[in-house]
N, C-alpha and C positions, 0 to 999 in steps of 0.2 A: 668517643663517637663510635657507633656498629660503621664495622665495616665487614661484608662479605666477599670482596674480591682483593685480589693483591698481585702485581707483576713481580717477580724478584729474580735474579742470577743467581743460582747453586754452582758449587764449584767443587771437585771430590778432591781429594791431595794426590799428590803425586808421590809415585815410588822414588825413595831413596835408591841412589845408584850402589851400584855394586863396587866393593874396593880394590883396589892395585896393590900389595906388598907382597914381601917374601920376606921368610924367617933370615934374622942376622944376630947371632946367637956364636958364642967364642969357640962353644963344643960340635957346633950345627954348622960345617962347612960347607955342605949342601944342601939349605935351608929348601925348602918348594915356598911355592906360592901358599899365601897364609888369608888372604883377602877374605872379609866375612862378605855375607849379603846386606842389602838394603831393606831397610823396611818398608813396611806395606802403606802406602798412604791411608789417609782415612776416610771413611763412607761418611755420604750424606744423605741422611735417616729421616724419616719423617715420622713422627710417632703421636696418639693420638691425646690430647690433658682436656679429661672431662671435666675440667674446671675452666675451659674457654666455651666460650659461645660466641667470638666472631675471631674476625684476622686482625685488629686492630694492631697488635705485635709488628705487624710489617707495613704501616703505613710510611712511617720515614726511613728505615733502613732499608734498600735493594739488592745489596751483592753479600754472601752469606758459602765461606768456603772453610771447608776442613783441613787439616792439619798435615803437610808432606811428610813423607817416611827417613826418616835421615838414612846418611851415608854409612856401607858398614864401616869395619876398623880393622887395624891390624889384628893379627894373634884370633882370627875366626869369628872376631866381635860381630854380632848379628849388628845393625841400625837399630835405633828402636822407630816402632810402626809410629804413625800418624794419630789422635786422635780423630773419632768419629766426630760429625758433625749432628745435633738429633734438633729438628726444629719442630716444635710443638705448634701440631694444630689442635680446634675444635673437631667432635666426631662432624662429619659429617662433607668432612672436606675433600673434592678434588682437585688431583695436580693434573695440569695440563702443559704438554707442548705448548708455548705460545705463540709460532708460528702459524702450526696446523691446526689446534685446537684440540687434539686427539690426546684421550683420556692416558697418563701414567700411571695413575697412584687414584682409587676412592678409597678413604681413610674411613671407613663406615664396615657395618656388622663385628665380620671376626677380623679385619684388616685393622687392626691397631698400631701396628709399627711395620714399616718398609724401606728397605732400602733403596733407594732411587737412584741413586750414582754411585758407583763402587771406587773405591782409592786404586792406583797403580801399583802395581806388584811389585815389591822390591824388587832389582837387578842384583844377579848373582855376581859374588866374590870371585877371582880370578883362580880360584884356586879348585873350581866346578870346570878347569877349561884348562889342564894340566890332563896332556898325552901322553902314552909311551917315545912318542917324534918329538912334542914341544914339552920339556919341561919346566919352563920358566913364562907363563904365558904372559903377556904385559896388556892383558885385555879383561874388563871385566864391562858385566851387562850394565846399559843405563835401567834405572825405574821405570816403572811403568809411567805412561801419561798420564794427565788429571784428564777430567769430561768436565765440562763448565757448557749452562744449558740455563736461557730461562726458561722459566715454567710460570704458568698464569693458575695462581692459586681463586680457588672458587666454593663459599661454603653454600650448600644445598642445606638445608634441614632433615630432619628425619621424623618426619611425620607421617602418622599414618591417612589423617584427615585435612585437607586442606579449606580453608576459610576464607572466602571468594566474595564483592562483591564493592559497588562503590563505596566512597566516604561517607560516615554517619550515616552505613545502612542499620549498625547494633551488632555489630560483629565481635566488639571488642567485649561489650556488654553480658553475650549472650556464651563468650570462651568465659569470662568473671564468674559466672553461675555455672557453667559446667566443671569447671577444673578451681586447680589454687590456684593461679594466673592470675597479675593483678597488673595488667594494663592500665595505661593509663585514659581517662574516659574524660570524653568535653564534645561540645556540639559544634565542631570546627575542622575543616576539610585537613587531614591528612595528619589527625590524634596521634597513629600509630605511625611512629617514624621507624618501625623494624618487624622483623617477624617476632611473633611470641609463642611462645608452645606451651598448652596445657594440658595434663594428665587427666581422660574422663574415665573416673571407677564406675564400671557397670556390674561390680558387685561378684561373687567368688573368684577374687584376685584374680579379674582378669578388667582391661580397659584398653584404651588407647589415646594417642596421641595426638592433639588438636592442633595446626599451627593456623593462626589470625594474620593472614598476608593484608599487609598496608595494600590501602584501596587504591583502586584501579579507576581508571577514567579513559576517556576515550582517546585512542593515540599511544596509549601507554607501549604497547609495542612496538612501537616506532621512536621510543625515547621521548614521549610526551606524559608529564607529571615526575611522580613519585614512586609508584607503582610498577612500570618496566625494572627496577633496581631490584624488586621482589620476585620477577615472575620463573625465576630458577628456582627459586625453594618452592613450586608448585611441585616439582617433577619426579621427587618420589614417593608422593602422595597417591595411595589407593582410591580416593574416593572425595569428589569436591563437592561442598556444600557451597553453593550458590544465593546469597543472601540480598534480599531487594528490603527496600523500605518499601513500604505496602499502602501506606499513608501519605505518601508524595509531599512530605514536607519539607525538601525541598523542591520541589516543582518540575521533578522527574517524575516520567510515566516507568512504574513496574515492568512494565511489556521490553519497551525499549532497553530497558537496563542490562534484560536478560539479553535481549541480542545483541546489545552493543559489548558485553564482556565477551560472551560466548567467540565474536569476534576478533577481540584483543586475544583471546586464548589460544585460535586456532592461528593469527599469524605468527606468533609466538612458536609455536610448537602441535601440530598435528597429534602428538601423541599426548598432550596436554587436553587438548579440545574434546578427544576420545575418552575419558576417562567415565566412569561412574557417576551421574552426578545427583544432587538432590537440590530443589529449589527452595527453600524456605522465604516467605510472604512476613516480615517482621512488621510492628506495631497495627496489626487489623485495629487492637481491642480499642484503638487510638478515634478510630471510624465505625463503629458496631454497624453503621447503617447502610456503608458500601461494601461490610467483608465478604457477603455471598459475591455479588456481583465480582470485584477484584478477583475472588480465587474461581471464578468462573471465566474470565477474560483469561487468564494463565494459565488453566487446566486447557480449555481448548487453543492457547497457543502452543503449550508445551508437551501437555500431559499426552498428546495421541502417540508417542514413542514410546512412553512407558515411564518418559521420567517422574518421578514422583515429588507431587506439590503440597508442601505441609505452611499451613500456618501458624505463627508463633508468635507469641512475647516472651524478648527477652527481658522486658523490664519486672515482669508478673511471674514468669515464671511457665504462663502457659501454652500447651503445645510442646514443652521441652521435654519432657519425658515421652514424646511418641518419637519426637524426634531421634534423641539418644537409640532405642530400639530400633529405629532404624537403619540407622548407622553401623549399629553393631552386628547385623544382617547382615549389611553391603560389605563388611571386612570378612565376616564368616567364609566366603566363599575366598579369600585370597591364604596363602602359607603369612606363619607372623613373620619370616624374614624381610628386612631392610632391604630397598631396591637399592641395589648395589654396582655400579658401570663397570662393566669389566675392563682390560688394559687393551689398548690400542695400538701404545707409542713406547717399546723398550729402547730406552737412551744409545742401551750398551750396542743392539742393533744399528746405530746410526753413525759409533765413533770409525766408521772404516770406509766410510760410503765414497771418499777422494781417494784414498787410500790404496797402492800399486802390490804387484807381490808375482814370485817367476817361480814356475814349477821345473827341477833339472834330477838329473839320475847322477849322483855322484860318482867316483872312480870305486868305490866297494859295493854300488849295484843298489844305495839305500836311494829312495825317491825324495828329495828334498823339495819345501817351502818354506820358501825367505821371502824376507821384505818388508817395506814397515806397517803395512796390513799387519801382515803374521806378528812381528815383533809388536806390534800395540793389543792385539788379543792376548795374546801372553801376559802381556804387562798387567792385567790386570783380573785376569781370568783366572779363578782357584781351582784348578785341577784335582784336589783334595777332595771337594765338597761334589754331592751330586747335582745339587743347580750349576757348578762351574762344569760337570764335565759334560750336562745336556747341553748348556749353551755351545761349547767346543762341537760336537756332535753338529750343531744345526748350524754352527758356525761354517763349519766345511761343506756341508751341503748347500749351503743356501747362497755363499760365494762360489759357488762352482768350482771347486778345489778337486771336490771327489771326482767330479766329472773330469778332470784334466788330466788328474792322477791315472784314470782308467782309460783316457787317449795316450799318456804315453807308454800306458803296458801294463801297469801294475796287477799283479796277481796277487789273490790269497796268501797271505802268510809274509809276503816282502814287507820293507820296512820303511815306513815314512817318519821323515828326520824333519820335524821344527825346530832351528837350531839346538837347544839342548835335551830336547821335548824328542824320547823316541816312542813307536806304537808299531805294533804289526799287522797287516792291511786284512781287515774281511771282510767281503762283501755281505 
């Protein structure tokens, strides 16, 4: 069964704690602490397998967690890390916060694989916390925490042409003859039970992309029919063709049709309603004796804006190639990039948001930040990498940390101590 949406829990692993020993060895009568670290829990990956075309994968399983980072060991032994978690979607999919709705992750253009939750940082071995004062420390770091978060997975298509209009206007018929697509076709409300997309060659390798959205009926934005389940693979569509049956064999008026979509579209989405559009009048050749009159009634309802009203058979064939030309106009004017939703909702921003933390000046004059704010950024923050140490950077900024640090004095060059974590202050 297509399915394009899916709720699920992701869950990243947790950091392996950090170990407790000390060397006991016959020749070693003052062994130190020997404690390795913990390992890195493992991320939870979204990546993209151009061999899916919906979410069916996640219709019965919901909770979906990576692998905790073990414990170190005696004698320096690291933990070993976590495996990753990498869950395969179709291009074209977003992850959403499912509380807010605010976009994480679009898995479209060059975003092919992302990481969305990161594992916990191992905790250090006890032997990173051996002083000149303490030399046998009996303390080593916990792992970092896991982040467990659902997300409301949602496929959009990636079309450049969107395929609009009620049931058995000749939609399906009319993608048949433009592209290889080979829907399935009958004379019976609601044929196409998913989106379908077909490839139209306009000839020196260059074309685009058709997708036939299951028809629409009136209500559909408000969850009446079939249709509202489609109306998000509209929305990275450049350019909608708008398709009436012209011949009222079902016993719709053309005119009405056009307004009553037009309608479902803008309550849907504003920026849906706006888009480019082009009206195509299917089966005239069906009526030869009303086609002036028909495309006369729709040109003075529609055509005084500018929109452009073609008429067509899809069954003949004719009118399809002015149509095609025109089409490939209306994409002329846009870049061939994929509308792409940029990030709204970073997870890692949200793991601290209850989360306490005290800023004090230690007895050697270094400005410390503790607490389990600070200890969970750590835990799972790579310091190594340059996305770990931007995020640090806007971490302290954006918690008011720098701000506090600079109420209680800190100057240039003094030293701010996150437990094991040191830096020297610049403004």
């Amino acid at each position: 069964m297509f399915a394009d949406r899916a709720k699920i829990i992701i869950k990243s692993g947790k950091g392996g704690n950090g170990h407790i020993s000390f060397r006991r060895e016959k020749y070693v009568p003052a062994g130190g602490p020997d404690g390795g670290d913990g390992g890195k829990g493992g991320d939870v990956i979204f990546e993209v397998d151009k061999g899916m075309n919906n979410l069916s994968d996640y219709r019965h399983k919901h909770k979906f967690a990576a692998t905790p980072g073990e414990e170190g060991g005696k004698r320096n032994c690291h933990g070993k890390n976590g495996a990753d978690l990498v869950l395969k979607v179709p291009e074209g999919t977003v992850v959403k916060e499912a509380v807010s709705g605010k976009v994480i992750a679009d898995m479209s253009g060059d975003n092919q694989r992302q990481i969305v939750l990161y594992g916990g940082k191992g905790g250090l071995g006890n032997q990173h916390f051996a002083t000149s004062t303490m030399q046998a420390p009996k303390y080593a770091q916990p792992g970092g925490e896991c982040i467990e978060l659902e997300v409301l997975l949602e496929l959009k298509v990636l079309a450049d042409v969107g395929l609009v209009g009620f049931p058995n206007a000749g939609k399906s018929t009319l993608l048949s003859r433009l592209s290889n697509a080979k829907p399935e076709i009958a004379s019976y409300p609601f044929t196409t039970l998913h989106p379908i997309l077909g490839v139209v060659d306009i000839g020196e390798g260059k074309g685009f992309v058709m997708a036939d959205i299951p028809g629409l009926i009136e209500g559909a934005s408000e969850g009446v029919g079939l249709g509202h389940q489609f109306l998000r693979h509209i929305e990275r569509t450049k350019v909608l063709v708008h398709m009436v049956d012209g011949a009222s064999f079902d016993g719709r008026d053309p005119v009405e049709d056009v307004y009553t979509i037009r309608k479902e579209l803008k309550n849907y989405s504003d920026i849906i309603a706006n888009k480019p559009q082009i009206i195509v009048v299917n089966k005239l050749d069906a009526i030869p004796n009303q086609k002036e009159e028909i495309l006369k009634r729709m040109q003075d309802e529609f055509g005084k804006d500018g929109t452009k009203i073609l008429p067509i058979s899809a069954v003949s064939g004719e009118g399809v190639d002015t149509l095609v030309r025109e089409i490939a106009d209306m994409l002329s004017h846009f870049d061939d990039k994929p509308i792409v939703y940029e990030q709204e909702y970073d997870p890692a921003e949200h793991v601290f948001e209850n989360e306490a933390y005290e800023v004090y000046i230690a007895e050697d004059g270094a400005f410390c930040v503790e607490g389990p704010k600070i200890e969970k950024m750590l835990g799972y923050t790579n310091m190594e990498s340059e996305k770990g140490f931007l995020f640090f950077q806007r971490f302290m900024k954006e918690q008011g940390i720098l701000k506090e640090l600079e109420e209680k004095g800190i100057k240039d060059g003094d030293t701010v101590r996150l437990y094991s974590l040191e830096f020297d202050y610049y403004k």
